[in-house]
N, C-alpha and C positions, 0 to 999 in steps of 0.2 A: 242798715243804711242802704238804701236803695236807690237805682243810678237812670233817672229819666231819660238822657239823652241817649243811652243806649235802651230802651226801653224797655227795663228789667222789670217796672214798675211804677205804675202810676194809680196815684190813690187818690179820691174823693176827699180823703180826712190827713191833709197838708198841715203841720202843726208847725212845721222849724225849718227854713230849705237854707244851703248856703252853696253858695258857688263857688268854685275850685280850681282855677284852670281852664274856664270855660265851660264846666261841666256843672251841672244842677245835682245835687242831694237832697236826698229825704232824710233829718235824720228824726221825725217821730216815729212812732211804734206802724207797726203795720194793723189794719183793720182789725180789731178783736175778732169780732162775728167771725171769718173762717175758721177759727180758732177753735177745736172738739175736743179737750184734753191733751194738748199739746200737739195734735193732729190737724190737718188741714183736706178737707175734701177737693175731688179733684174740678169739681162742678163750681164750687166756690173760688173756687185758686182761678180758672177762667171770667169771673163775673167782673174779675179787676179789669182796667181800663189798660191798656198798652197800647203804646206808641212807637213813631218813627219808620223809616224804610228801609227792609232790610238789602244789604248789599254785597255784593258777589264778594267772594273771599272773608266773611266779617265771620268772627266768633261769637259763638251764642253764649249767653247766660244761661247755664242750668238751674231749675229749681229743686227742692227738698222732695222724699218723698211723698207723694200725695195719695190720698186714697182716694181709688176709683168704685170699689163693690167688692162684697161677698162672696166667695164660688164655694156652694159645695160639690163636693166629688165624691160623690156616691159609689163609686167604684174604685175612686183612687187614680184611673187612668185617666191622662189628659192629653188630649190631643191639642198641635199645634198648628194651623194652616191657615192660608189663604183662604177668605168666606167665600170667595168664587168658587175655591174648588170642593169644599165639603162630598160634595159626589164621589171624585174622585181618591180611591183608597190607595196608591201611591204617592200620593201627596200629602207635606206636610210632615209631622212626626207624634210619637207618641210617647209621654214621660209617666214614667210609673211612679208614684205615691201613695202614701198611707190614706185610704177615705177619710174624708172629715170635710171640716169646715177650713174656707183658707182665705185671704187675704190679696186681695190685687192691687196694687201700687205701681205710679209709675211717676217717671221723672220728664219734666218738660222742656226744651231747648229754648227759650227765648230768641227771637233776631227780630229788634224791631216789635212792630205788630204782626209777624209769624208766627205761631206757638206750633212747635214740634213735637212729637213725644219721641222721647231720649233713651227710653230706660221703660224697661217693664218688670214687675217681681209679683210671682204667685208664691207666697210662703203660710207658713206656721202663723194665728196672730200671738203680735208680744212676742214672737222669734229674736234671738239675736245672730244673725247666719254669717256663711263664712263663704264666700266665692268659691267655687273649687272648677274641675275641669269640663270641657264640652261634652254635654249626653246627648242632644240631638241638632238639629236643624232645617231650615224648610228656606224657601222662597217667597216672594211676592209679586204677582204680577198684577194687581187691581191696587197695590200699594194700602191693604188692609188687610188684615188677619184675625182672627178668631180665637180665643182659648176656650175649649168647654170641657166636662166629662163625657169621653167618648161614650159608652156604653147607653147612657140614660140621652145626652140630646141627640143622640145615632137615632134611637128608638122613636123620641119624638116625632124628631125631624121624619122618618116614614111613615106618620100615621095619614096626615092630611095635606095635601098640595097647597093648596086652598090656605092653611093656615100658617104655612111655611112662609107663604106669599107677603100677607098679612103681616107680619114678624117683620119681615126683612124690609118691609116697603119704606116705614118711614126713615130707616138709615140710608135711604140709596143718595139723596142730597141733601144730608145732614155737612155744614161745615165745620162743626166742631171734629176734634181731632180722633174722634170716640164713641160710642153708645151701645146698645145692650140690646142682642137680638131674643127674646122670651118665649117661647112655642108653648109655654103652659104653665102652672102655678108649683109643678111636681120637682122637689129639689135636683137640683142636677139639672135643668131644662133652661138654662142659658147659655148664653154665648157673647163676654163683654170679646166686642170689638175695638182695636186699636189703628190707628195709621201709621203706618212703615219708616218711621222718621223721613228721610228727602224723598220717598216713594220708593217704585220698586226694587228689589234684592236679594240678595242671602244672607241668612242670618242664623246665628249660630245659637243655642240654650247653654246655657251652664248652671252646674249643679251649687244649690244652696244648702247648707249642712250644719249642724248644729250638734255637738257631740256626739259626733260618727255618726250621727242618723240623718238621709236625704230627708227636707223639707220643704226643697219649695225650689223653683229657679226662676234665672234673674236673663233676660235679652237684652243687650244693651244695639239700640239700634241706631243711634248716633256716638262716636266716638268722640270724646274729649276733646276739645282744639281741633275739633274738624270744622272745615271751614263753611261755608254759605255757598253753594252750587249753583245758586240762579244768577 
Protein backbone atom coordinates (compact mmCIF):
# COMPACT_ATOMS: atom_id res chain seq x y z
CA UNK A 1 0.00 0.00 0.00
CA UNK A 2 1.41 3.03 -1.16
CA UNK A 3 0.88 6.59 0.01
CA UNK A 4 0.65 9.39 -3.18
CA UNK A 5 0.22 12.30 -1.19
CA UNK A 6 3.48 11.99 0.41
CA UNK A 7 5.00 10.78 -2.72
CA UNK A 8 6.13 7.42 -1.88
CA UNK A 9 4.65 6.39 -5.04
CA UNK A 10 3.00 6.79 -8.02
CA UNK A 11 2.14 4.22 -10.63
CA UNK A 12 0.89 4.19 -14.11
CA UNK A 13 -1.08 0.64 -13.38
CA UNK A 14 -3.83 2.28 -10.60
CA UNK A 15 -6.15 -0.81 -10.05
CA UNK A 16 -8.08 0.21 -6.48
CA UNK A 17 -7.26 3.70 -4.66
CA UNK A 18 -9.33 4.71 -1.45
CA UNK A 19 -9.08 7.69 0.39
CA UNK A 20 -8.48 8.05 4.22
CA UNK A 21 -8.42 11.06 5.89
CA UNK A 22 -7.70 12.98 3.13
CA UNK A 23 -4.95 11.00 1.95
CA UNK A 24 -5.01 8.80 -1.40
CA UNK A 25 -3.82 4.95 -1.42
CA UNK A 26 -2.80 2.53 -3.74
CA UNK A 27 -3.96 -0.55 -2.71
CA UNK A 28 -3.03 -2.75 -6.10
CA UNK A 29 0.13 -4.68 -6.45
CA UNK A 30 3.11 -2.53 -7.37
CA UNK A 31 4.28 -2.78 -11.19
CA UNK A 32 5.41 -6.44 -11.87
CA UNK A 33 8.30 -5.58 -14.50
CA UNK A 34 10.77 -4.19 -11.66
CA UNK A 35 10.27 -7.17 -10.10
CA UNK A 36 13.77 -9.83 -10.83
CA UNK A 37 13.26 -12.65 -8.39
CA UNK A 38 12.02 -10.98 -5.78
CA UNK A 39 14.58 -8.28 -6.31
CA UNK A 40 14.11 -4.90 -7.69
CA UNK A 41 16.74 -2.91 -9.77
CA UNK A 42 17.84 0.37 -8.77
CA UNK A 43 17.42 1.98 -12.45
CA UNK A 44 13.74 0.44 -12.42
CA UNK A 45 12.77 1.58 -8.86
CA UNK A 46 13.68 5.33 -10.38
CA UNK A 47 11.41 4.83 -13.87
CA UNK A 48 8.28 5.16 -11.44
CA UNK A 49 6.65 8.52 -11.39
CA UNK A 50 6.78 10.49 -8.11
CA UNK A 51 5.24 13.43 -6.77
CA UNK A 52 4.69 16.46 -4.55
CA UNK A 53 6.99 19.09 -3.03
CA UNK A 54 9.21 18.33 -0.75
CA UNK A 55 9.40 20.43 2.62
CA UNK A 56 11.72 21.58 5.11
CA UNK A 57 11.33 19.52 8.26
CA UNK A 58 9.16 16.57 6.38
CA UNK A 59 10.24 12.91 6.85
CA UNK A 60 11.18 10.83 4.04
CA UNK A 61 9.87 7.54 2.88
CA UNK A 62 12.66 4.90 2.78
CA UNK A 63 12.60 2.23 0.08
CA UNK A 64 13.75 -1.63 0.10
CA UNK A 65 16.88 -2.74 -0.82
CA UNK A 66 17.57 -2.00 -4.43
CA UNK A 67 20.19 -3.19 -6.55
CA UNK A 68 22.48 -1.03 -8.20
CA UNK A 69 25.49 -3.40 -9.99
CA UNK A 70 28.18 -5.90 -9.64
CA UNK A 71 31.74 -5.10 -8.19
CA UNK A 72 34.29 -7.24 -8.55
CA UNK A 73 37.35 -6.87 -6.26
CA UNK A 74 40.08 -8.43 -7.62
CA UNK A 75 42.24 -7.64 -4.89
CA UNK A 76 39.68 -7.49 -2.19
CA UNK A 77 40.65 -3.90 -1.23
CA UNK A 78 38.24 -1.28 -1.44
CA UNK A 79 38.49 2.00 -1.49
CA UNK A 80 36.04 4.69 -0.34
CA UNK A 81 36.15 8.33 -1.29
CA UNK A 82 35.05 11.44 -2.86
CA UNK A 83 35.42 11.07 -7.14
CA UNK A 84 36.92 14.44 -6.87
CA UNK A 85 39.63 13.36 -4.82
CA UNK A 86 40.69 9.93 -6.36
CA UNK A 87 44.31 11.66 -6.69
CA UNK A 88 44.56 12.31 -3.62
CA UNK A 89 45.89 9.39 -1.21
CA UNK A 90 44.86 10.71 2.10
CA UNK A 91 41.68 10.84 1.30
CA UNK A 92 38.86 8.70 1.81
CA UNK A 93 39.53 5.01 3.23
CA UNK A 94 40.14 1.67 2.55
CA UNK A 95 38.12 -1.67 3.69
CA UNK A 96 39.79 -4.99 3.25
CA UNK A 97 37.88 -8.06 1.97
CA UNK A 98 37.98 -11.28 0.69
CA UNK A 99 38.31 -10.93 -3.56
CA UNK A 100 35.33 -12.03 -5.41
CA UNK A 101 32.47 -10.94 -6.73
CA UNK A 102 29.90 -8.64 -4.52
CA UNK A 103 26.83 -6.85 -4.66
CA UNK A 104 25.94 -3.18 -4.30
CA UNK A 105 22.71 -2.15 -2.96
CA UNK A 106 21.26 0.88 -1.70
CA UNK A 107 18.42 2.39 -0.07
CA UNK A 108 16.48 5.53 -1.29
CA UNK A 109 14.93 8.40 0.89
CA UNK A 110 11.85 9.57 -0.82
CA UNK A 111 10.57 13.36 -0.05
CA UNK A 112 8.22 14.23 -2.43
CA UNK A 113 9.70 14.16 -6.06
CA UNK A 114 13.44 14.26 -4.19
CA UNK A 115 14.88 10.72 -4.41
CA UNK A 116 17.85 10.52 -1.99
CA UNK A 117 20.10 7.67 -1.43
CA UNK A 118 19.82 6.62 2.23
CA UNK A 119 21.69 3.67 2.61
CA UNK A 120 24.48 1.92 0.67
CA UNK A 121 25.70 -1.94 1.03
CA UNK A 122 28.63 -3.74 -0.83
CA UNK A 123 28.21 -7.47 0.42
CA UNK A 124 28.40 -11.23 -0.20
CA UNK A 125 25.48 -12.07 -2.95
CA UNK A 126 22.47 -14.11 -1.09
CA UNK A 127 24.47 -12.79 2.34
CA UNK A 128 22.44 -12.66 5.25
CA UNK A 129 24.67 -9.89 7.44
CA UNK A 130 24.76 -8.65 10.60
CA UNK A 131 25.56 -4.69 11.20
CA UNK A 132 28.52 -4.72 13.42
CA UNK A 133 31.01 -1.70 14.40
CA UNK A 134 32.80 1.37 12.47
CA UNK A 135 35.99 0.14 10.24
CA UNK A 136 36.38 3.42 8.40
CA UNK A 137 35.26 6.78 7.13
CA UNK A 138 35.67 9.54 4.67
CA UNK A 139 34.02 12.94 3.75
CA UNK A 140 32.38 14.60 0.89
CA UNK A 141 32.89 17.73 -0.49
CA UNK A 142 31.53 17.45 -4.27
CA UNK A 143 28.52 15.66 -2.40
CA UNK A 144 29.45 12.18 -4.49
CA UNK A 145 31.58 9.46 -3.72
CA UNK A 146 33.02 6.48 -5.37
CA UNK A 147 33.53 2.72 -4.27
CA UNK A 148 36.07 0.65 -6.49
CA UNK A 149 38.98 -1.96 -6.00
CA UNK A 150 41.80 0.03 -5.21
CA UNK A 151 44.61 -1.81 -6.82
CA UNK A 152 42.99 -2.55 -10.31
CA UNK A 153 40.98 0.94 -10.95
CA UNK A 154 44.33 2.70 -9.25
CA UNK A 155 46.11 1.11 -12.26
CA UNK A 156 43.68 1.98 -14.82
CA UNK A 157 42.85 5.05 -13.78
CA UNK A 158 47.11 5.92 -14.62
CA UNK A 159 47.28 4.44 -17.92
CA UNK A 160 45.47 7.29 -20.01
CA UNK A 161 44.29 10.99 -19.23
CA UNK A 162 42.47 10.99 -22.21
CA UNK A 163 40.32 8.07 -21.23
CA UNK A 164 39.97 8.97 -17.67
CA UNK A 165 38.33 12.03 -19.17
CA UNK A 166 36.05 10.20 -21.28
CA UNK A 167 34.75 7.98 -18.24
CA UNK A 168 34.08 10.65 -15.99
CA UNK A 169 32.35 13.13 -18.57
CA UNK A 170 29.06 11.82 -18.95
CA UNK A 171 28.39 11.81 -14.99
CA UNK A 172 29.44 15.27 -14.55
CA UNK A 173 25.44 16.42 -15.17
CA UNK A 174 23.91 13.30 -14.76
CA UNK A 175 20.73 14.15 -12.37
CA UNK A 176 19.91 10.86 -11.32
CA UNK A 177 21.33 10.05 -7.95
CA UNK A 178 24.12 7.55 -9.29
CA UNK A 179 26.03 6.10 -12.23
CA UNK A 180 29.04 4.12 -13.19
CA UNK A 181 32.45 5.50 -14.02
CA UNK A 182 34.14 2.32 -16.48
CA UNK A 183 38.07 2.98 -17.69
CA UNK A 184 37.96 -0.39 -19.40
CA UNK A 185 36.32 -3.89 -19.90
CA UNK A 186 39.13 -5.48 -17.34
CA UNK A 187 37.33 -6.74 -14.01
CA UNK A 188 37.86 -4.47 -11.19
CA UNK A 189 37.95 -1.38 -13.65
CA UNK A 190 34.83 0.48 -12.20
CA UNK A 191 33.68 2.81 -10.03
CA UNK A 192 29.74 2.93 -9.29
CA UNK A 193 29.08 6.37 -7.99
CA UNK A 194 26.68 7.36 -5.42
CA UNK A 195 25.37 10.99 -3.95
CA UNK A 196 25.96 11.85 -0.44
CA UNK A 197 22.38 11.80 0.86
CA UNK A 198 21.51 15.87 1.70
CA UNK A 199 25.16 16.58 -0.02
CA UNK A 200 28.19 17.24 1.67
CA UNK A 201 29.78 15.30 4.90
CA UNK A 202 31.13 12.68 7.05
CA UNK A 203 30.47 9.55 6.98
CA UNK A 204 31.16 6.73 8.79
CA UNK A 205 31.48 2.49 7.22
CA UNK A 206 30.35 -0.30 9.28
CA UNK A 207 31.24 -3.77 9.29
CA UNK A 208 28.74 -6.41 7.60
CA UNK A 209 29.43 -10.07 8.95
CA UNK A 210 28.02 -13.13 8.53
CA UNK A 211 29.41 -16.08 10.84
CA UNK A 212 32.32 -14.33 12.06
CA UNK A 213 33.58 -13.62 8.74
CA UNK A 214 33.78 -9.73 7.28
CA UNK A 215 31.50 -9.46 4.00
CA UNK A 216 30.76 -6.54 2.97
CA UNK A 217 29.65 -2.90 4.53
CA UNK A 218 26.75 -1.04 4.95
CA UNK A 219 27.03 3.56 4.95
CA UNK A 220 24.06 4.70 6.00
CA UNK A 221 24.01 8.37 4.84
CA UNK A 222 20.61 9.62 5.86
CA UNK A 223 19.58 8.68 9.21
CA UNK A 224 16.01 7.41 10.03
CA UNK A 225 13.60 10.24 10.96
CA UNK A 226 16.04 12.76 9.83
CA UNK A 227 14.34 15.37 8.73
CA UNK A 228 14.21 17.42 5.17
CA UNK A 229 17.01 20.33 5.36
CA UNK A 230 15.92 22.48 2.56
Amino acid sequence: MWCLSCGYWKSDELQNTQVWRGILFVLSERPRNIYIHGRVKLDDYLRQEFAGTPRKGMVGAESEWLDFCTLDLPSGNVRIVDWCYITEEEEGCIIALRPGQFDLKVKLMVFGDDIRVSRLRLMKANANPTVGGQIGEFVTDSARFGVYDFETFSAEFKKSEEAVNKAFEPLMFRTEPHGIVKLSDSPGAIMPVVHSGFGDGEFTVHELSQDLERIGFEIVLIQPGQPYPF
